[in-house]
SERO-982209 format. One record per residue (C-alpha): x, z, y. Coordinates in pm, whole numbers, plus 50000, padded with zeros to 5 digits. Layout:
N
[[X Z Y]];
...
***
This chain:
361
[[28214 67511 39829]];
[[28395 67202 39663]];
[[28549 67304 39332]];
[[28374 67534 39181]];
[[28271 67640 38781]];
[[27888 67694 38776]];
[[27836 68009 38561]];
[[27460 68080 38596]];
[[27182 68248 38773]];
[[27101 68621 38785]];
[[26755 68718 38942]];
[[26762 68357 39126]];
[[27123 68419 39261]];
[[27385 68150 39149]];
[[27712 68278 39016]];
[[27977 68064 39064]];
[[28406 68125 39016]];
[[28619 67891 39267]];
[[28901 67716 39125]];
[[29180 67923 39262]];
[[29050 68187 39024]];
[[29275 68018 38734]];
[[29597 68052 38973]];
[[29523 68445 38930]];
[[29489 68434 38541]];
[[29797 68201 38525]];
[[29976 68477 38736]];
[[29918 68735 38547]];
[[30060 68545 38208]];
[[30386 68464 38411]];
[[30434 68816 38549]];
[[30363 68995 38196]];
[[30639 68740 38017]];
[[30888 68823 38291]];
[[30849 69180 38188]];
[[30914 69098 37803]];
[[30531 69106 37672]];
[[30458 68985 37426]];
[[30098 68749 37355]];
[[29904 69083 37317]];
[[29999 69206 37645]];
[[29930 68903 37735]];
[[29585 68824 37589]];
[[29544 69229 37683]];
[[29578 69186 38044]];
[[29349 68806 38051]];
[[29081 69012 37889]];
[[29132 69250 38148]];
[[29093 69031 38430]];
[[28808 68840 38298]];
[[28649 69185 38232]];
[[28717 69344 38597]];
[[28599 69068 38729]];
[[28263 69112 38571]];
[[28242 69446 38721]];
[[28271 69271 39037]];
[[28020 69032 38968]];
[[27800 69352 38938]];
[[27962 69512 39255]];
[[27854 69192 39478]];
[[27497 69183 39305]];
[[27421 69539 39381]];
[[27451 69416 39810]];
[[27230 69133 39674]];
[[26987 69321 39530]];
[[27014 69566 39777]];
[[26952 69270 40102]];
[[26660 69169 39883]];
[[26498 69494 39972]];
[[26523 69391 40327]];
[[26405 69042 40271]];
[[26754 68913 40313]];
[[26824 68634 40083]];
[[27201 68603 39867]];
[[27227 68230 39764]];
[[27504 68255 39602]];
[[27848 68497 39423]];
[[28177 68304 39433]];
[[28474 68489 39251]];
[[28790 68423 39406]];
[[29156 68566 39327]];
[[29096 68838 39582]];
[[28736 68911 39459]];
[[28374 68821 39496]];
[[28163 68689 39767]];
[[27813 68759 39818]];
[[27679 68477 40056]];
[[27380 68614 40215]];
[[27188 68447 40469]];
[[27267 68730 40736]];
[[27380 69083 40795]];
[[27133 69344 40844]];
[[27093 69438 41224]];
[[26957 69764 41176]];
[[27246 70030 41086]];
[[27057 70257 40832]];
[[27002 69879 40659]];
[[27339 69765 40644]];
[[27476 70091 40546]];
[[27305 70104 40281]];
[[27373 69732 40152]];
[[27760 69797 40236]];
[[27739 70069 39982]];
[[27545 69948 39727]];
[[27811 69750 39583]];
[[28125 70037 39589]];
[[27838 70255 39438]];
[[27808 70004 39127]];
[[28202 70045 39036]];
[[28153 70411 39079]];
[[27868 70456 38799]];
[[28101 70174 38588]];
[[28386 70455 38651]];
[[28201 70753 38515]];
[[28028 70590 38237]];
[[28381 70480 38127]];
[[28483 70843 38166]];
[[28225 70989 37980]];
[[28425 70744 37679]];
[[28779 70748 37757]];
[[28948 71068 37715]];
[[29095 71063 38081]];
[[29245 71417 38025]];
[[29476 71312 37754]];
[[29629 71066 37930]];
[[29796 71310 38179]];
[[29879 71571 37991]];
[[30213 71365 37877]];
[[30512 71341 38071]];
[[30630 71021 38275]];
[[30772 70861 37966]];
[[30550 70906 37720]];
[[30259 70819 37925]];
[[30415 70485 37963]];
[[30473 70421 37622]];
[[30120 70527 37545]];
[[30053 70297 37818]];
[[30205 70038 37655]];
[[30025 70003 37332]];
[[29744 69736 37280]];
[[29438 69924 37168]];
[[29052 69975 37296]];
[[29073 70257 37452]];
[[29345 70153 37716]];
[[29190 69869 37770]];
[[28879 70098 37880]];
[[29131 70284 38083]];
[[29321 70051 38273]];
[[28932 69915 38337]];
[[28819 70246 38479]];
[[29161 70271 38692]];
[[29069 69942 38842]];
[[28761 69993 38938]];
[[28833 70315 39117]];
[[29056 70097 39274]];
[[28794 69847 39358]];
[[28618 70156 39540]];
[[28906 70283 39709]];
[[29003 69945 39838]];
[[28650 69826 39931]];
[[28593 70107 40159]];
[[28898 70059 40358]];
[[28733 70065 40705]];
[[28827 69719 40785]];
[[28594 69396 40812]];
[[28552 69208 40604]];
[[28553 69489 40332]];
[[28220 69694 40263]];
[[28385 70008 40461]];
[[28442 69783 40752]];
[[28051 69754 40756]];
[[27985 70103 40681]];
[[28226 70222 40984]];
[[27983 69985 41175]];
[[27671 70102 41044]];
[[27767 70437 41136]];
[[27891 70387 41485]];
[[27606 70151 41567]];
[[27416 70453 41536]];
[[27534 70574 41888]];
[[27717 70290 42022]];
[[27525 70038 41926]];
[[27570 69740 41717]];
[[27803 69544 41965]];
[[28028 69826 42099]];
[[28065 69957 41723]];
[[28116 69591 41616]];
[[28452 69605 41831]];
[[28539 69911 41764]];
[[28550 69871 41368]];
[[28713 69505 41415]];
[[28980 69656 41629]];
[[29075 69921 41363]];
[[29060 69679 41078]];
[[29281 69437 41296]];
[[29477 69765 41302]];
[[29504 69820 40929]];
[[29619 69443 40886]];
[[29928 69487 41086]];
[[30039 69795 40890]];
[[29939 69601 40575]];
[[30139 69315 40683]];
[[30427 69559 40762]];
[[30423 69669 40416]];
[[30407 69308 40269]];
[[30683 69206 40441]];
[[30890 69517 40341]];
[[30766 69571 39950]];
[[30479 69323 39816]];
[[30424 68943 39957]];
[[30073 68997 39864]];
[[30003 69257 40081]];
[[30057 68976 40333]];
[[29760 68805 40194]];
[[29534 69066 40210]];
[[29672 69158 40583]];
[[29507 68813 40694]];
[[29238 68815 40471]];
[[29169 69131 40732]];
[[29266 69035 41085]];
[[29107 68707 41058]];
[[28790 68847 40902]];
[[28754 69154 41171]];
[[28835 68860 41390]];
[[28559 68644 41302]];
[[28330 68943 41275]];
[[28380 69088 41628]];
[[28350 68681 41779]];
[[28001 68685 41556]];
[[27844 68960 41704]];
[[27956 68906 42028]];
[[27809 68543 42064]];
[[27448 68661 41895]];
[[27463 68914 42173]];
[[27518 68685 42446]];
[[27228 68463 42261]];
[[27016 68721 42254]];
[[26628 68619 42420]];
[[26734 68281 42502]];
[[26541 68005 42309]];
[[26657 67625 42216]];
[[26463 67495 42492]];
[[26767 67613 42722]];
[[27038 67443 42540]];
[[26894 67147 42405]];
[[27000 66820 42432]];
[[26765 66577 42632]];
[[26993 66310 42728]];
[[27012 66152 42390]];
[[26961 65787 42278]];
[[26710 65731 41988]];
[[26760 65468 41743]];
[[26498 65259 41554]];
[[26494 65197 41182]];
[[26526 64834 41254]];
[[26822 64921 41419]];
[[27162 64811 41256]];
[[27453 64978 41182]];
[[27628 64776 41475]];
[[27385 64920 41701]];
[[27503 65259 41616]];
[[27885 65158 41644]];
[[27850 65032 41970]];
[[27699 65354 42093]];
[[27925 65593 41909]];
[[28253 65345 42109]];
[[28053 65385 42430]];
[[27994 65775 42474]];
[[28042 66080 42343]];
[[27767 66138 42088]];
[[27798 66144 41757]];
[[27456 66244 41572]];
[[27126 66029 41596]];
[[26793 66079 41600]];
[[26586 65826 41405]];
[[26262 65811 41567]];
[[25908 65594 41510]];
[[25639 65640 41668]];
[[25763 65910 41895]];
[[25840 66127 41591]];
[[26156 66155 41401]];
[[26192 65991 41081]];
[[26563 66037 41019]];
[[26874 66083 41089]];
[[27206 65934 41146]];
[[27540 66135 41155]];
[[27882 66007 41223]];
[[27996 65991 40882]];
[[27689 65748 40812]];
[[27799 65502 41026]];
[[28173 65518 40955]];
[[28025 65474 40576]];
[[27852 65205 40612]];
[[28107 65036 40899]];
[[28233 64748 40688]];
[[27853 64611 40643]];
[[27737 64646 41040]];
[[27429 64499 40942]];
[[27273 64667 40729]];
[[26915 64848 40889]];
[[26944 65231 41003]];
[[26635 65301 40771]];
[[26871 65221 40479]];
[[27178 65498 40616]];
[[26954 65736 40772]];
[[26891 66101 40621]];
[[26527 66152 40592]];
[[26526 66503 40464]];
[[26601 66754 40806]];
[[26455 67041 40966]];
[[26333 67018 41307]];
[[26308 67315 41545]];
[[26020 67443 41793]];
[[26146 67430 42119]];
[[26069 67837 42160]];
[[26243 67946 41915]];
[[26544 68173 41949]];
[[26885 68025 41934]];
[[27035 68302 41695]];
[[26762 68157 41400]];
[[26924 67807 41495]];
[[27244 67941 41373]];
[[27116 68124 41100]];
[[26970 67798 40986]];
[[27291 67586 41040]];
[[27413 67866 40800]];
[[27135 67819 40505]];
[[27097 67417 40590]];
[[27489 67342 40571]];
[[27374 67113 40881]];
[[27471 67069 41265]];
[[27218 66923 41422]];
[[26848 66936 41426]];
[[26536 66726 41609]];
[[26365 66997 41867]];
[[25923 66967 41899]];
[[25693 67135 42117]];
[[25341 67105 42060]];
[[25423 66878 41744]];
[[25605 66621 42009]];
[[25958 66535 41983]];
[[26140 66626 42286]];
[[26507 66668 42235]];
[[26806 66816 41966]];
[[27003 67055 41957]];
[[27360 67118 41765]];
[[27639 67309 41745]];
[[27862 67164 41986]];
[[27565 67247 42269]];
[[27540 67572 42158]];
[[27905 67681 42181]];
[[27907 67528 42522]];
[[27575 67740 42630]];
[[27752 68053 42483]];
[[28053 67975 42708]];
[[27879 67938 42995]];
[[27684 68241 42920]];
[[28020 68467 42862]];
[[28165 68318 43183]];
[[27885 68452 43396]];
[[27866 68775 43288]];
***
């Protein structure tokens, strides 16, 4: 993800915080000076942020840690505005699996709750009326800065197990109802409540809070994409890259010349290129590449070419294709059997086998 503040490592997991994330602290400033606050309040609620979103740092580590169990890898936490992202290298399939990883991270903000309860007297603070409580509120000291955190990350729970993808109770609904559905049935079932959930949230936005809006199609679009996921590893279920690979495909030569390429990218329709010597491939030549390297047409293929790739048995299952084009940020891949080269396959073949899969069933 392009601009992004590299924070560290924990356990071999990279921590990183996304740009936007200084829109959110700049936010908060603005709103607390429209309200009169003073630099305190201001500084107060920074602190706060910066704090919370520590917590949710831990949150998203606890599903990391948890995957690891399962030997599913995290490669990565980015922080956004809206919260943290664990990127890990799948979902578990089996539902006791992913209900537990879904909860691991609520379960985090819950012990951070009652370990700040066991400090803050919680009590006190509602045994005030309205008014006083909100002067009390009001004042810049420790111990409501350890309240306001222990409000927000009950919040944290409550929100995270709203049962809508792409939020943890989204999964657990799943998890749960994969248990007797099934993993694709429950799939739609939990997407279609979630897509639900974002209408009424959107509802609301428009009526009260603009950000509601936000998190409306932060919902639909993620129960979307979450449904059309499951669906398409369904329908590419058993089926191996020897039945969508491409075999019509021209080969360049390292001696080849960036002309070469042009004239073949003008003629047809492909845009990737094996690299091949020898029979095997030695590299490999994307579109970008050659639109690069356009305004010097004759400079040698070995010279643009991308030697480092992974190539793909011809057996194995399209699903760890995609799993790979999700770990290898790349789209297309040299296919072997039996050590010999004898095709590729991308991701414009493999949407076009899933269609014609859906379409006959």
């Amino acid at each position: 993800m392009k601009g992004v503040l590299k924070l560290g490592s924990v356990a071999g997991i990279k921590i990183e915080v996304h740009w936007t994330f200084t829109l959110l602290l700049v936010w908060v400033a603005i709103v607390e000076i429209q309200r009169g606050g003073n630099m305190e309040r201001v500084l107060l609620n920074e602190a706060l942020i910066l704090v919370l979103f520590l917590c949710v740092v831990l949150h998203e580590l606890g599903h990391a840690l948890t995957a690891r169990r399962f030997n599913i890898v995290t490669r990565k936490i980015t922080l956004l505005p809206i919260g943290g992202v664990a990127s890990l290298e799948k979902i578990p399939e089996k539902p006791e699996q992913e209900l537990l990883v879904a909860l691991a991270g609520p379960a985090v903000n819950v012990i951070i709750a009652i370990l700040l309860a066991l400090i803050v007297p919680v009590r006190s603070y509602f045994s005030f009326d309205a008014v006083v409580l909100e002067e009390m509120l009001y004042q810049v000291n420790f111990q409501n800065f350890l309240f306001y955190l222990l409000i927000a990350n009950v919040l944290l729970v409550v929100f995270n197990l709203i049962p809508a993808f792409p939020m943890d109770g989204g999964r657990v609904l799943r998890a749960l109802l994969s248990f007797k559905l099934g993993r694709v049935r429950a799939t739609a079932v939990a997407a279609s409540l979630g897509q639900a959930l974002a209408v009424f949230f959107l509802i609301l936005g428009l009526l009260f809070n603009p950000f509601l809006i936000l998190i409306a199609l932060f919902i639909f679009f993620g129960a979307y994409g979450e449904n059309e996921m499951v669906k398409q590893a369904s329908l590419l279920a058993g089926h191996t890259v020897k039945e969508a690979m491409l075999t019509n495909i021209t080969l360049l030569n390292p001696d080849n010349n960036v002309q070469d390429a042009i004239d073949i990218l003008l003629a047809g329709s492909e845009k990737d290129f094996l690299v091949v010597e020898n029979d095997m491939p030695v590299g490999i030549v994307h579109q970008k590449d050659i639109i690069k390297h356009a305004a010097r047409p004759s400079t040698k293929i070995r010279d643009v070419m991308q030697t480092s790739f992974k190539t793909v048995d011809a057996a194995t299952e399209i699903t760890k294709v995609l799993e790979l084009v999700g770990r290898e940020k790349r789209r297309f891949f040299p296919v072997t059997s039996e050590g010999k080269m004898i095709g590729a396959i991308d991701m414009t073949n493999i949407s076009e086998f899933i269609l014609l899969k859906a379409n006959n069933m």
